[in-house]
N, C-alpha and C positions, 0 to 999 in steps of 0.2 A: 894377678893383683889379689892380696889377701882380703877375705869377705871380713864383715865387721856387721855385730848384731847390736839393738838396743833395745831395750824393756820400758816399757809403761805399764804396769799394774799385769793385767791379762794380756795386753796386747806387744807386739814384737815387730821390729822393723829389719831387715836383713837386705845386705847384699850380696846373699848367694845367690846366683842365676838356680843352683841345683835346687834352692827350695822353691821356686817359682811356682806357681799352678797357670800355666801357661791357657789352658782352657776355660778361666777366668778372665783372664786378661784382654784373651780372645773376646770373649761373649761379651763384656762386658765395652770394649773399642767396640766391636762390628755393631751390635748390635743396640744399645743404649747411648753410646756416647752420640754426641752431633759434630765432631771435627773428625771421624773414622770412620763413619758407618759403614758396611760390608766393607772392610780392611779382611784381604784374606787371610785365614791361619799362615801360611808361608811367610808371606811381610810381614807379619804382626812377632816371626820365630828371629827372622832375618834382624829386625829392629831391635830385638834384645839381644842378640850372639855380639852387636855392634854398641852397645849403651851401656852406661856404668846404671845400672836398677836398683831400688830399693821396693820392697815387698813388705807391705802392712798386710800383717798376722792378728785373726785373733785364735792363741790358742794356735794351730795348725788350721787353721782354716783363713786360706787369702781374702783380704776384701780391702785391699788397696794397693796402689800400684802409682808411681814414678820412673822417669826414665830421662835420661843428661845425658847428652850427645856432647861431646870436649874434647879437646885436643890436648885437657891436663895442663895447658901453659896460659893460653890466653883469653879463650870462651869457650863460654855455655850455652847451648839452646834446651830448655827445661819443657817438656814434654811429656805426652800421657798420663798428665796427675790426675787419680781418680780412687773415691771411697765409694763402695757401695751402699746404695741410700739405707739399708737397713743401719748403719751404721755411720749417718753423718748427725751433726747435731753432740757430736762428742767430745771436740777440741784435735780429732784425730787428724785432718787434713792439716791443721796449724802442726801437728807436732809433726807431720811428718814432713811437711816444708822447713821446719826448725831441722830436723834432721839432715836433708837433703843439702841443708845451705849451710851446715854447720862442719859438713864432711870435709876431712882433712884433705883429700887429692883434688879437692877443686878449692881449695880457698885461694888467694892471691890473682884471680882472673881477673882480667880487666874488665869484661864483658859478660852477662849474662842475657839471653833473651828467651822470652815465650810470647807464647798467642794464649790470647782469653775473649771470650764473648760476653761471659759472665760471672766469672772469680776475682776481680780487681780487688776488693776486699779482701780476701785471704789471700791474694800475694804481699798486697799494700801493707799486711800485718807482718811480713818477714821483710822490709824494706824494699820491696818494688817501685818500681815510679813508671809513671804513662812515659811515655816515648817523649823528651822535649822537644825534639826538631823531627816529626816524621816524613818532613821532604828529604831526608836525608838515607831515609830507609827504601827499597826496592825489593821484589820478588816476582817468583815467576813461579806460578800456583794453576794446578788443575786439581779442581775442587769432582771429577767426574773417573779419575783414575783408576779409581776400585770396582767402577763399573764396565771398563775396557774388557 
């Protein structure tokens, strides 16, 4: 699949896997996030060799990350969105959800889902909506996996 870059001023969003800084993305899931914490490098390699990624750039230096699990025809499951707090407060997290949702190999999908604890405001800004019916929703979740 051909990668595809955009610019905002200093900053750059790409979906090359090659410009990844994978040891960001690591640190920043194991370690700071609260829906991956101790996620091992391995899974955290295996999850992007498997994900169409976009990679917020400032400059050559990573400090945001996205990842869409899809099958390209019907759904999305939108995942690992995250800026580094040196750099929120910027409008970057919206643009790069404007990005993510604007990408041409995933438009026309019936479905898109994610999980949030506490981002419903910056999805709700790119037209998200809470779940209407979540009796209709099911999972089967070990929240204890990464420490097996």
């Amino acid at each position: 699949m051909p990668t595809t870059s955009y610019t905002h001023g200093e900053y750059s969003i790409t979906t090359n896997r090659d410009k990844l800084d994978i040891t960001v993305i690591h640190d920043f899931l194991s370690n700071h996030s609260h829906w991956a914490r101790g996620i091992p490098m391995e899974t955290v390699k295996r999850s992007i060799d498997h994900s169409l990624c976009f990679g917020l750039f400032h400059h050559d230096r990573q400090i945001g990350f996205a990842r869409v699990i899809t099958d390209y025809a019907t759904i999305a499951y939108l995942g690992d969105v995250f800026v580094v707090p040196d750099y929120r407060g910027r409008g970057l997290s919206k643009w790069l959800m404007e990005v993510v949702m604007s990408y041409p190999d995933v438009q026309g999908l019936r479905r898109w889902i994610l999980l949030t604890s506490d981002a419903h405001g910056l999805y709700e800004k790119t037209g998200w909506h809470r779940i209407p019916k979540p009796e209709l929703y099911m999972e089967w979740y070990d929240p204890d996996v990464y420490k097996k």
